[in-house]
C-alpha positions in Angstrom: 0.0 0.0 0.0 3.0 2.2 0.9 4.4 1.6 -2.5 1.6 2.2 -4.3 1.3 5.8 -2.4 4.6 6.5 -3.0 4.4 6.3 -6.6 1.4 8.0 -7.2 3.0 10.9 -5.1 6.1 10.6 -7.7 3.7 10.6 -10.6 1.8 14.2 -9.6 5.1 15.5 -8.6 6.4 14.7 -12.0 3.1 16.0 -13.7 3.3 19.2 -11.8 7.4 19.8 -13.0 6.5 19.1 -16.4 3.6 21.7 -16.3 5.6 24.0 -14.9 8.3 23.6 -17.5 5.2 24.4 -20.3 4.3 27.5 -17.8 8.0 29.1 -18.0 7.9 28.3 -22.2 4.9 30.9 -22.7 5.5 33.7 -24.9 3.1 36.3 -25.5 2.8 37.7 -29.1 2.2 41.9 -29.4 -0.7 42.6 -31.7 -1.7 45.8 -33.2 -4.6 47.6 -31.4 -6.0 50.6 -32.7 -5.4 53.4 -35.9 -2.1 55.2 -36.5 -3.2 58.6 -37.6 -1.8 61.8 -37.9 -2.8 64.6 -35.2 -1.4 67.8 -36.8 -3.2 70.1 -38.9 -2.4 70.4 -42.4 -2.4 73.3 -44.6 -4.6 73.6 -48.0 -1.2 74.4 -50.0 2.2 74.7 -48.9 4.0 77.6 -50.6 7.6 77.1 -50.8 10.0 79.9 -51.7 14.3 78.9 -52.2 14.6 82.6 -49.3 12.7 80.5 -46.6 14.6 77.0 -46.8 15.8 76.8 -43.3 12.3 77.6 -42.1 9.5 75.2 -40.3 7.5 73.4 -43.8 5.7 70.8 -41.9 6.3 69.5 -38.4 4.3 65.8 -38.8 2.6 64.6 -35.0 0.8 61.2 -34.4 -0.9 59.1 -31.9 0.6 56.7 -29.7 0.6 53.0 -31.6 -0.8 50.7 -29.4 0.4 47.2 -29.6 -0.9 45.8 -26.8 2.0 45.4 -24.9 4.8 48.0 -22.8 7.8 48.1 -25.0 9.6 50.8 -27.3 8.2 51.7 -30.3 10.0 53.3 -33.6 8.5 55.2 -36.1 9.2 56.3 -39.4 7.9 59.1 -41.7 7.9 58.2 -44.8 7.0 59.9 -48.5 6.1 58.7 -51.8 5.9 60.7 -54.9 3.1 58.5 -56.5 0.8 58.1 -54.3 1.3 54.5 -54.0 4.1 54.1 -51.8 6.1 51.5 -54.6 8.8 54.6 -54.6 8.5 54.4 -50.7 11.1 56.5 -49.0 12.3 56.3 -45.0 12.6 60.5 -44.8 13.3 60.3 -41.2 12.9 57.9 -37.7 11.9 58.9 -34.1 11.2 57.2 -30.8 8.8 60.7 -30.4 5.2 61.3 -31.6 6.3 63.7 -33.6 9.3 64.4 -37.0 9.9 68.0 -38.2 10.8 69.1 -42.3 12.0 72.4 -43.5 11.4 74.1 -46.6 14.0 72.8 -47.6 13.6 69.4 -47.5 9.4 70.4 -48.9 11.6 71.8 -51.7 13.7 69.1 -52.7 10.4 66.1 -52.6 8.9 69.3 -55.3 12.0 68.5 -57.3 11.8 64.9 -57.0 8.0 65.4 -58.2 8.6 67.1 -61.2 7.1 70.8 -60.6 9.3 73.6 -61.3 8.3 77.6 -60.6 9.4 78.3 -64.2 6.5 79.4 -66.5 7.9 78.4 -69.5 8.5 75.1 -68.8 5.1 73.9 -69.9 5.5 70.0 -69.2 6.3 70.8 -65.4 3.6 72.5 -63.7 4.7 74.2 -60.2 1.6 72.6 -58.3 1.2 69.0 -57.1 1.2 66.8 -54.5 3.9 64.9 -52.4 2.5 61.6 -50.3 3.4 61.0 -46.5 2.6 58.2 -44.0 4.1 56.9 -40.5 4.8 53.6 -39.5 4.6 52.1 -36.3 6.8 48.8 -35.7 8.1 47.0 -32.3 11.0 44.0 -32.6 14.4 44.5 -33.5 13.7 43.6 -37.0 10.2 45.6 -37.1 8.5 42.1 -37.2 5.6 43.9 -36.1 3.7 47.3 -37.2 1.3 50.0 -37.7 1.1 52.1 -40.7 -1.4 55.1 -40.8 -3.0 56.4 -44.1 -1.6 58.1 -46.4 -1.6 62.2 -46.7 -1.2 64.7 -49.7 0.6 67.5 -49.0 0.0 70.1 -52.0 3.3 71.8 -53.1 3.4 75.4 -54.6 6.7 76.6 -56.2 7.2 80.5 -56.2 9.9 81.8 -59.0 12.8 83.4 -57.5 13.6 84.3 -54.0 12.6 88.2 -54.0 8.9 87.0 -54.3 6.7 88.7 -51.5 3.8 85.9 -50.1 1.7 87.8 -47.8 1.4 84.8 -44.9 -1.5 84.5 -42.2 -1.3 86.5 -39.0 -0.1 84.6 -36.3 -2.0 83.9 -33.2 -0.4 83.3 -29.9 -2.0 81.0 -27.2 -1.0 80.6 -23.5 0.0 77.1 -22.1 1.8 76.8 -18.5 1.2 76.0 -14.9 0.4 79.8 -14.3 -2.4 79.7 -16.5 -6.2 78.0 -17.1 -5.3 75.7 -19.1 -2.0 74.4 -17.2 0.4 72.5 -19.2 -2.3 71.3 -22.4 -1.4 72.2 -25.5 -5.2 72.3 -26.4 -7.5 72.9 -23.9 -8.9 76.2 -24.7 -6.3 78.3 -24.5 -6.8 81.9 -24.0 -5.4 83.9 -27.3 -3.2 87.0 -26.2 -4.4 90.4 -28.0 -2.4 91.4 -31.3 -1.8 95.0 -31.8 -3.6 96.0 -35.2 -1.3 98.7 -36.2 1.9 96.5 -35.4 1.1 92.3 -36.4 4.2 91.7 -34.4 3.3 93.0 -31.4 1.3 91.0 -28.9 -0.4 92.3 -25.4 -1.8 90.5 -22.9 -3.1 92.3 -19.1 -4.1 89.2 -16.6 -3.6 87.4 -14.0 -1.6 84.1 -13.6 -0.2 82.0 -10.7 3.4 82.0 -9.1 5.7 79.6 -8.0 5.7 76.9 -11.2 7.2 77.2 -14.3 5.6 79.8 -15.6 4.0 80.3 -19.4 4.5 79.8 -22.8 3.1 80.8 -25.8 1.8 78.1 -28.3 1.0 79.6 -32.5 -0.8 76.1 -33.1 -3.5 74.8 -30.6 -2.6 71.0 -30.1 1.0 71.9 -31.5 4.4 72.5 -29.0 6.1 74.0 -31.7 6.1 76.8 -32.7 6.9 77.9 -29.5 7.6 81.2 -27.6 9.6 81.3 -24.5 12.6 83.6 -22.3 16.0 84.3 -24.2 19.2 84.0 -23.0 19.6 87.9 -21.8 17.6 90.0 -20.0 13.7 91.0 -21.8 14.6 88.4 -24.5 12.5 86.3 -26.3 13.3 83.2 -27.9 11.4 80.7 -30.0 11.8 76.8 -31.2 10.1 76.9 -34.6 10.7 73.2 -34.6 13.8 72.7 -35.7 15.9 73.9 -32.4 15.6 73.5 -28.6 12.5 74.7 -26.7 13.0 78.0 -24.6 12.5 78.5 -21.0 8.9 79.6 -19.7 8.3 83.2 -19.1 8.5 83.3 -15.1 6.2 84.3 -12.6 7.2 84.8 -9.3 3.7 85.1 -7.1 -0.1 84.6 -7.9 -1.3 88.3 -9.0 -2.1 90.4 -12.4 0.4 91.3 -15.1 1.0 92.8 -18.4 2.6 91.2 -20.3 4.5 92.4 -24.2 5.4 90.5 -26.8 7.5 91.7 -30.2 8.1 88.3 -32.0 10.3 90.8 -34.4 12.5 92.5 -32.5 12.6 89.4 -29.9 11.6 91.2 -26.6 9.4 91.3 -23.7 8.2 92.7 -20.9 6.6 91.4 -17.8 5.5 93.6 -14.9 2.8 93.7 -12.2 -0.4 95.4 -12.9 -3.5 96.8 -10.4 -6.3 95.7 -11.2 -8.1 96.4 -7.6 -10.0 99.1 -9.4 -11.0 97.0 -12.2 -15.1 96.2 -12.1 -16.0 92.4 -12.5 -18.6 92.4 -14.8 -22.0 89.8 -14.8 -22.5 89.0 -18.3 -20.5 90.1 -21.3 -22.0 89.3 -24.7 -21.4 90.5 -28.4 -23.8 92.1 -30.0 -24.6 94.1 -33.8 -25.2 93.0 -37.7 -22.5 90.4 -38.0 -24.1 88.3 -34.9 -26.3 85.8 -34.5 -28.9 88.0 -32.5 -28.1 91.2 -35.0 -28.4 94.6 -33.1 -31.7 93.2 -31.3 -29.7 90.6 -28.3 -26.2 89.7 -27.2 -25.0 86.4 -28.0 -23.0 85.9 -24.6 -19.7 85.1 -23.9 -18.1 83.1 -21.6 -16.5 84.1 -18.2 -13.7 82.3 -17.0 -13.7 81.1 -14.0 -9.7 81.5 -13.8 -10.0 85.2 -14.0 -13.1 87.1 -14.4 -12.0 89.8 -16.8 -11.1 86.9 -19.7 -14.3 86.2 -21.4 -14.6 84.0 -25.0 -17.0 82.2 -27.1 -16.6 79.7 -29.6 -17.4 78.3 -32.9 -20.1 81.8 -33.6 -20.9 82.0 -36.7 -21.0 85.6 -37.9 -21.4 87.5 -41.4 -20.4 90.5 -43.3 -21.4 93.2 -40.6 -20.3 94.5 -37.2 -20.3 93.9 -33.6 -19.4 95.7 -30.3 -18.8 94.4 -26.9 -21.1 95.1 -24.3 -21.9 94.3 -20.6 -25.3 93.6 -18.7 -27.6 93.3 -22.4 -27.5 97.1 -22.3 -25.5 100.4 -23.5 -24.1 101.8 -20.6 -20.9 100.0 -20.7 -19.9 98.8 -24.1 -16.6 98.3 -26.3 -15.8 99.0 -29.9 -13.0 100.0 -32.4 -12.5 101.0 -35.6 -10.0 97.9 -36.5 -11.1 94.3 -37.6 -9.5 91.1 -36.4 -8.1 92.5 -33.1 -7.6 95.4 -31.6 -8.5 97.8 -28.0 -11.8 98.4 -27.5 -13.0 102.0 -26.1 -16.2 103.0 -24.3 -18.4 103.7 -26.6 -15.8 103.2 -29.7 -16.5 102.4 -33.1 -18.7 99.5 -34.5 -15.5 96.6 -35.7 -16.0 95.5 -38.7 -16.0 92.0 -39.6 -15.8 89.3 -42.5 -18.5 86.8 -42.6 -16.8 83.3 -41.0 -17.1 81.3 -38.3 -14.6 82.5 -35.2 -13.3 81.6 -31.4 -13.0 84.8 -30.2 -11.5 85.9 -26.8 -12.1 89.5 -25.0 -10.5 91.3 -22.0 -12.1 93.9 -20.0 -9.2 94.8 -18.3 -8.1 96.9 -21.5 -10.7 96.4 -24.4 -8.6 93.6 -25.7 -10.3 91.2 -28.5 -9.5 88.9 -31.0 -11.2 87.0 -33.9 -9.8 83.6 -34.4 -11.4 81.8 -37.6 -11.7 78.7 -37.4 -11.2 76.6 -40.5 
């Protein structure tokens, strides 16, 4: 009997080793979960002109690839001139979300397309597109990936470098820990005021909080570069158009109100304390005239934020050919206008601003009259 319990006591301990032998030789295989898609926002045309080679052409951003599994992923940008990706070319590789191109490099895939900015060179036209797509892959020997869809990216050759493009006005956007929208590249972030009479010039009277970072300024919501930050000296600003090293954050020392000055042109700033103890906190601040949804008859209101009470916006209004004025409390006694469209100061009782039929975000300050009319493509 003894024996007979001894050996079935061998045979499960043997079972049990064997299964645990089977256990240790399980390997589990990553799979592909999910799209890879690009997150950047692409222009209708990208004009390309031999003077502005070493700028920003295209700075590409993606999701995360998900494969299931923690490891390191690689990606690769690549480009095709057909469309097809049989003439498939590695342009650039990354561990980030995220591969920058210049001009330049927009230049040379024109070339490789066959355009040409000379108008009598009928058989190559100076329009056309140039194809791009990211690929996701995990293994040493990429045995496993993701590749997102393709994109066109229309080209436009300009002849000769002394061409004059008139390019869109920037907008500037905070993003730090001393502002609403902390450190969120997109999470409605308040547009600073630029100066009508001077496009380089940006203002911006509020209040932030101290003791963090500080601030930034962002030109593309859900973008980190461009990006505006402190210089090396004293009142200087610096900027990491994507191809270079992001600055510093504009400081701020204690929780309070400042104005603060921008000139992207001359690269300065300024950054002092403001009072704004006398300052009224309005109730309700709405737009109001022609362009507006509720024409000269009601104010389409605005949003207060509950981060400081003088920033108020709305978003996504539709307005026409017209013009509005600012106003507080649905009546007259305390309203803003200017003569200047886009942006500009606003003045008690000041002109009616005239505006382009579009649909806008659009961000006011009672502080100074400051307002500015984002469209919104």
């Amino acid at each position: 009997m003894k024996t007979i319990k001894f050996l079935a006591l061998l045979l499960i301990t043997i079972i049990g080793f064997n299964a645990c032998e089977s256990d240790d030789s399980l390997t589990y295989t990553a799979q592909p979960n999910g799209e890879l898609a690009f997150t950047n926002s692409f222009l209708a045309e990208y004009i390309l002109i031999p003077s502005a080679a070493g700028n920003l052409g295209e700075r590409f951003t993606w999701n995360d690839a998900d494969f299931d599994i923690e490891t390191s992923i690689n990606y690769e940008l690549q480009k095709s001139i057909t469309g097809d990706f049989s003439d498939m070319e590695v342009i650039g590789t990354t561990g980030e979300n995220d591969y920058a191109v210049t001009i330049g490099n927009l230049l040379e895939y024109a070339e490789e397309a066959g355009l040409d900015s000379d108008p009598s060179t009928e058989d190559m036209p100076d329009t056309g597109n140039v194809y791009f797509r990211v690929k996701a892959s995990v293994g040493t020997e990429n045995s496993l990936d993701i590749i997102s869809e393709a994109q066109a990216l229309t080209l436009r050759l300009i002849g000769g470098d002394d061409v004059v493009v008139e390019e869109p006005l920037k907008n500037l956007f905070l993003v730090g820990d001393a502002t609403a929208p902390g450190w969120s590249e997109n999470n409605n972030n308040p547009a600073i005021i630029r100066h009508p009479d001077n496009e380089n010039i940006y203002s911006y009277k509020a209040y932030f909080v101290g003791g963090g970072e500080g601030f930034k300024l962002l030109e593309t919501l859900g973008q980190w570069q461009p990006q505006w930050g402190v210089g090396a000296a004293t009142g200087e600003a610096a900027v990491n158009d994507g191809t270079g090293e992001d600055p510093s954050a504009f400081p701020i020392a204690t929780d309070g109100y400042y104005s603060f000055t921008i000139n992207i042109e001359d690269m300065t700033y300024s950054l002092e304390a403001y009072d704004a103890s006398a300052a009224v906190t309005q109730t309700t601040i709405g737009i109001i005239g022609d362009s507006t949804p509720g024409g000269w008859d009601a104010d389409t209101d605005m949003t207060q934020s509950t981060f400081d009470p003088h920033i108020w916006n709305i978003n996504g209004v539709e307005l026409v050919d017209g013009e509005l004025k600012f106003r507080a409390d649905n009546d007259w006694p305390i309203n803003w206008g200017s003569d200047t469209a886009i942006s500009g100061f606003g003045t008690q009782d000041g002109a009616n601003i005239p505006v382009t039929g579009g649909t806008y975000n659009i961000w006011f300050n009672d502080l100074d009259g400051g307002y500015i009319l984002i469209p919104v493509e």
